[in-house]
C-alpha positions in Angstrom: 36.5 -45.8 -74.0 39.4 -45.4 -71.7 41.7 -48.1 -70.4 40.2 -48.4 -66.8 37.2 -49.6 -68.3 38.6 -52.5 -70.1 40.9 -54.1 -67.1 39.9 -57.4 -66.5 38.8 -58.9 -63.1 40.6 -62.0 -63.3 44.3 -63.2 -62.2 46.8 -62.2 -59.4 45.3 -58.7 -60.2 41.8 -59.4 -58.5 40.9 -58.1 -55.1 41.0 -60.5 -51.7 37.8 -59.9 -49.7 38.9 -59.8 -46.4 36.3 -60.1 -43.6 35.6 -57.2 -41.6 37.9 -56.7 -38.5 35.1 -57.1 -35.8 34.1 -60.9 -37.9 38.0 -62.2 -37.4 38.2 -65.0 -34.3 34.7 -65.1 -34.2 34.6 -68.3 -31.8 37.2 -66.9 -29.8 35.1 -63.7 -28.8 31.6 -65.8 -28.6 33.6 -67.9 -25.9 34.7 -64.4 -24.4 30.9 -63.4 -23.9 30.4 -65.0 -21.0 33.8 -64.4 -19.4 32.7 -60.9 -20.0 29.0 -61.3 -19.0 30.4 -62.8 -15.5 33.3 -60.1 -14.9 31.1 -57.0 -15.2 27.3 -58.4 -14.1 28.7 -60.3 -11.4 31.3 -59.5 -9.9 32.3 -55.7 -10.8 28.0 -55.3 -10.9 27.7 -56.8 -7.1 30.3 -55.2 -6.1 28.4 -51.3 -7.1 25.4 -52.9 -5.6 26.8 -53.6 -2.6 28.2 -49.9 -2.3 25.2 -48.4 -3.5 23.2 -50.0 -0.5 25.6 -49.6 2.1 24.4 -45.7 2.3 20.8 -47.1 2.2 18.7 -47.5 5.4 18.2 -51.5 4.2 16.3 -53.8 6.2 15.3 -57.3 6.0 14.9 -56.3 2.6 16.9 -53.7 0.0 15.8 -50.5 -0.6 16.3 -47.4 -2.1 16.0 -45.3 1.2 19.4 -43.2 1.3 20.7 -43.0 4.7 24.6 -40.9 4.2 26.9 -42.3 5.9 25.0 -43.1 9.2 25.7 -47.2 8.2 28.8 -46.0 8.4 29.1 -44.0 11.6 27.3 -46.6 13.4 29.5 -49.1 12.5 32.7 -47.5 13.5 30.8 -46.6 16.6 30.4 -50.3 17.2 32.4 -51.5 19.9 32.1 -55.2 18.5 33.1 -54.1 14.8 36.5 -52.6 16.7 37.2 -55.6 18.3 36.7 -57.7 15.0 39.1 -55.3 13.3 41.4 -55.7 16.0 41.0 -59.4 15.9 41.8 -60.0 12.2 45.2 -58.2 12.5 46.1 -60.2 15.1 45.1 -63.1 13.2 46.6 -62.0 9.8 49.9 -60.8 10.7 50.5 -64.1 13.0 48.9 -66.2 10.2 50.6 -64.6 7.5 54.6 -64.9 9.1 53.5 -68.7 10.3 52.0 -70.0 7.4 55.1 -68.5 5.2 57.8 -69.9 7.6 56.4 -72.9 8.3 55.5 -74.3 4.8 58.8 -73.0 3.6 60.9 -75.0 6.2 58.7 -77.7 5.6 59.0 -77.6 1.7 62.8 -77.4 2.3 63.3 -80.7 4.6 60.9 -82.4 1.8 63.6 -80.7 -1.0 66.2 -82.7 0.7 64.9 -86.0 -1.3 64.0 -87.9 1.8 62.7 -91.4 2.0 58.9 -91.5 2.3 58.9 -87.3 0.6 55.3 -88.6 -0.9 54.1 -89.9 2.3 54.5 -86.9 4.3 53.7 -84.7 1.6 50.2 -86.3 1.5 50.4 -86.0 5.5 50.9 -82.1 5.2 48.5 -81.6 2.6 45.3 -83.5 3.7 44.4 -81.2 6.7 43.5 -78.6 3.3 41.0 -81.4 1.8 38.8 -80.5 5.4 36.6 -77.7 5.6 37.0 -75.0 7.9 33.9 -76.3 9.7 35.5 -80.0 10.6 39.0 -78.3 11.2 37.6 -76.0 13.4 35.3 -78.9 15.9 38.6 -80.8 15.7 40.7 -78.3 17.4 37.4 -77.2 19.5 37.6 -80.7 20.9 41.8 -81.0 21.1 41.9 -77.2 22.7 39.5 -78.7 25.6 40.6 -78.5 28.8 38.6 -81.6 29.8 39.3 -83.8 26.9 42.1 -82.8 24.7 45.5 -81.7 25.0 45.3 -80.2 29.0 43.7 -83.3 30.3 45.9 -85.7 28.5 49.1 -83.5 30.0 47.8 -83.9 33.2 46.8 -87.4 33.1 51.0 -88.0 32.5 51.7 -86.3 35.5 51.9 -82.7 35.1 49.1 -81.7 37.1 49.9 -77.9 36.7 49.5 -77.9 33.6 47.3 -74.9 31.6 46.3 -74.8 28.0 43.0 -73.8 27.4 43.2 -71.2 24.5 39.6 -71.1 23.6 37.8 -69.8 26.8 40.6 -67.3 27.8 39.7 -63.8 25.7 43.1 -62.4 26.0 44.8 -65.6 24.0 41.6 -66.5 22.4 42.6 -65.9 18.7 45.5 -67.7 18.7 43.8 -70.8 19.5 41.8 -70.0 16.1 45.6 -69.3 14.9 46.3 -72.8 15.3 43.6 -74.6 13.9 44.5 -72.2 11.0 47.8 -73.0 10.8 47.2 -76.7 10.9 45.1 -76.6 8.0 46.6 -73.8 5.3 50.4 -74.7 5.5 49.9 -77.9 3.3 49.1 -76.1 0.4 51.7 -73.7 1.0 54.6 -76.3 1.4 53.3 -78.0 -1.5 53.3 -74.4 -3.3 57.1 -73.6 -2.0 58.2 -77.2 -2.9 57.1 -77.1 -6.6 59.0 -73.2 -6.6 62.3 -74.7 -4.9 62.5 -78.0 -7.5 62.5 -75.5 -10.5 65.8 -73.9 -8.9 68.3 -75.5 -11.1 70.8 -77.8 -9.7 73.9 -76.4 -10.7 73.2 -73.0 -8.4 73.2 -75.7 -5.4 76.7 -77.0 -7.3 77.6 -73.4 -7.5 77.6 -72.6 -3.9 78.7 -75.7 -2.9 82.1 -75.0 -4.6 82.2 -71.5 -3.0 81.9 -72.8 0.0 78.1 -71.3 1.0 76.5 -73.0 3.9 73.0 -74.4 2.9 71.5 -71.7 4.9 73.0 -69.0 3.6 72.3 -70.4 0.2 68.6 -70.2 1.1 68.4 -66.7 2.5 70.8 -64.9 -0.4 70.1 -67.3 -3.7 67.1 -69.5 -3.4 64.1 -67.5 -1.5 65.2 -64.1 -3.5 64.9 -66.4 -7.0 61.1 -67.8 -5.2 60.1 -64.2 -5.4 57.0 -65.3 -7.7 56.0 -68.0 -5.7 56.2 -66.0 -2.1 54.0 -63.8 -4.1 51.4 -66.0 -4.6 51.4 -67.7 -1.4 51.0 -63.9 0.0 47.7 -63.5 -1.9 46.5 -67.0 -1.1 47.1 -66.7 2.6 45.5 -63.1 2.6 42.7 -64.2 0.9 42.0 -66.9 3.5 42.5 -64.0 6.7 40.1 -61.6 5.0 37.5 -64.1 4.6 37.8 -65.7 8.2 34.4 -66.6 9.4 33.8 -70.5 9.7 36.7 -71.3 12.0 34.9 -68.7 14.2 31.7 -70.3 14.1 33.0 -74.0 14.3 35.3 -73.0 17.4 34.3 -70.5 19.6 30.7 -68.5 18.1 32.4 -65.5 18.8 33.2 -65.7 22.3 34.0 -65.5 24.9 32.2 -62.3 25.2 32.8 -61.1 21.4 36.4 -61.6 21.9 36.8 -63.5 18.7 34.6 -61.6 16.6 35.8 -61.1 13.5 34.6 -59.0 10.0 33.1 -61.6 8.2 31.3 -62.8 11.2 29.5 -59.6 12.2 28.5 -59.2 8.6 26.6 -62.4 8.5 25.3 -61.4 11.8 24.1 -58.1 10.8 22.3 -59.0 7.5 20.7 -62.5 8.5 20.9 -62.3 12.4 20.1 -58.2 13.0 18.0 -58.0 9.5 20.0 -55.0 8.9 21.4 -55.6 5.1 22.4 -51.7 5.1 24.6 -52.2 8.1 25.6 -55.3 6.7 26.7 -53.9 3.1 28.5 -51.2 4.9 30.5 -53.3 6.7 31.3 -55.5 3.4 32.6 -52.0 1.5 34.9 -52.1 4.4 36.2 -55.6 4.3 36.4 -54.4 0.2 38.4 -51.2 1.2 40.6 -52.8 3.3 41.6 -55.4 0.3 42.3 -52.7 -2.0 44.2 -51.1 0.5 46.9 -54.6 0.3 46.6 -55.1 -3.1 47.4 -51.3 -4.6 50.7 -50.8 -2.9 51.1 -55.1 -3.5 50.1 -54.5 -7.6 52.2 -51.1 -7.8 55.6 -53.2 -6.8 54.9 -56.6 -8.6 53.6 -54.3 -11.8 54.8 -50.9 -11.8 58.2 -51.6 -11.0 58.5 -54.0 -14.1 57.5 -51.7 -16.2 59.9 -48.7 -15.0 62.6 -51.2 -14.5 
């Protein structure tokens, strides 16, 4: 008998079991499953399926009837889809730069420690607790001419007065513009004030002693330090353009004409109004496209140049 047969199996000597790799944090990856469940059946899934049957000659009802691109060609041969692509730049650039400058100025004038900074900060922020529905029929009825703003200028006096927004098509979105304005730069000040009370104190002390204006101190120290925050207030505020639809409905329908048509708008119309899912799906992949399009070049800076910097 040799001595490999005789060790004993008892002691520091004996071998620790360990579980199998795939059986360690076992709760954590059960709670993972339906993380992962919704991320690839419902989102990434819809998303294919939405594709898929955009080359599909879809009805009332999906179906496998492949159709090329003609969704496609159709719908860039669509006068109204040009004019709601047209529209939502307008919109989006003008929201974008307001909603930015506006809740930061307003963020800095709360950052000032005023008397009453939790009053008007509730002020700013409650047109956000509305929908876009009840934001949009209040600025349907303050836009007018015969009850809101116009008619109460004129009542003071100023009988030449003109401000009717809504019914004009060549200024017709930025009467949407306001109502969107009104209600999104809440959140954003609210956003921009919690990014400028983590700037710490003694940079305002700093500058200060050098002799930098409070302006100054803004545009070269404090807004380049609130480049996280500007961040998320970009993707927030694009999300809200992109998905555009309700104020349309609530204000104007579209009109006048289809002069405030807009994406969202004519896909509703074209799946539940025109019973044309296909042409409907085709135009979503577009809406899709044209959010990859911002968010690449957006991920490639906030990302990629962390990681070569």
């Amino acid at each position: 008998m040799t001595t490999t047969d005789i060790r004993p199996d008892t002691g520091p000597e004996k071998a620790v079991r360990r579980p199998s790799r795939l059986l360690r944090n076992l709760s954590s990856k059960v709670a993972m499953v339906p993380l992962i469940f919704t991320a690839l059946v419902i989102f990434l899934g819809g998303t294919i399926w939405t594709v898929v049957y955009s080359f599909t000659k879809s009805g009332l009802l999906p179906r496998l009837s492949w159709a090329g691109l003609d969704q496609y060609e159709r719908l860039w041969s669509s006068r109204k889809w040009i004019v709601s692509i047209e529209n939502l730049a307008i919109y989006g650039v003008f929201s974008l730069i307001g909603t930015l400058v506006i809740g930061f100025i307003l963020a800095a004038l709360l950052d000032r420690k005023i008397r009453g900074e939790a009053v008007f900060r509730s002020i700013f922020l409650y047109p956000f607790a509305l929908s876009f529905i009840v934001t949009g029929l209040v600025w349907q009825w303050i836009l007018n001419p015969e009850l809101g703003l116009q008619s109460v200028v004129r009542d003071l006096g100023w009988q030449s007065f003109t401000f009717d927004p809504l019914n004009n098509p060549n200024i017709v979105m930025f009467g949407l513009l306001i109502a969107g304005l009104w209600q999104g730069t809440g959140l954003i000040m609210c956003i921009m004030l919690a990014g400028l009370r983590g700037i710490d104190e003694d940079i305002w002390k700093a500058a200060r002693v050098d002799g930098i204006g409070t302006v100054k101190t803004y545009i070269r120290i404090v807004i380049p330090m609130m480049r996280p925050v500007f961040v998320t207030s970009l993707v927030l505020i694009a999300a809200g353009i992109v998905k555009l639809y309700d104020l349309v409905v609530a204000q104007t329908s579209g009109g006048p004409g289809i002069s405030s048509e807009v994406p969202a708008k004519y896909v509703m119309t074209a799946m539940f109004g025109g019973q044309n899912l296909g042409q409907g799906f085709a135009a979503s992949s577009m809406m899709l496209l044209m959010v990859v399009i911002i968010l690449i070049p957006w991920a490639y800076l906030e990302f990629g140049g962390k990681k070569h910097g």
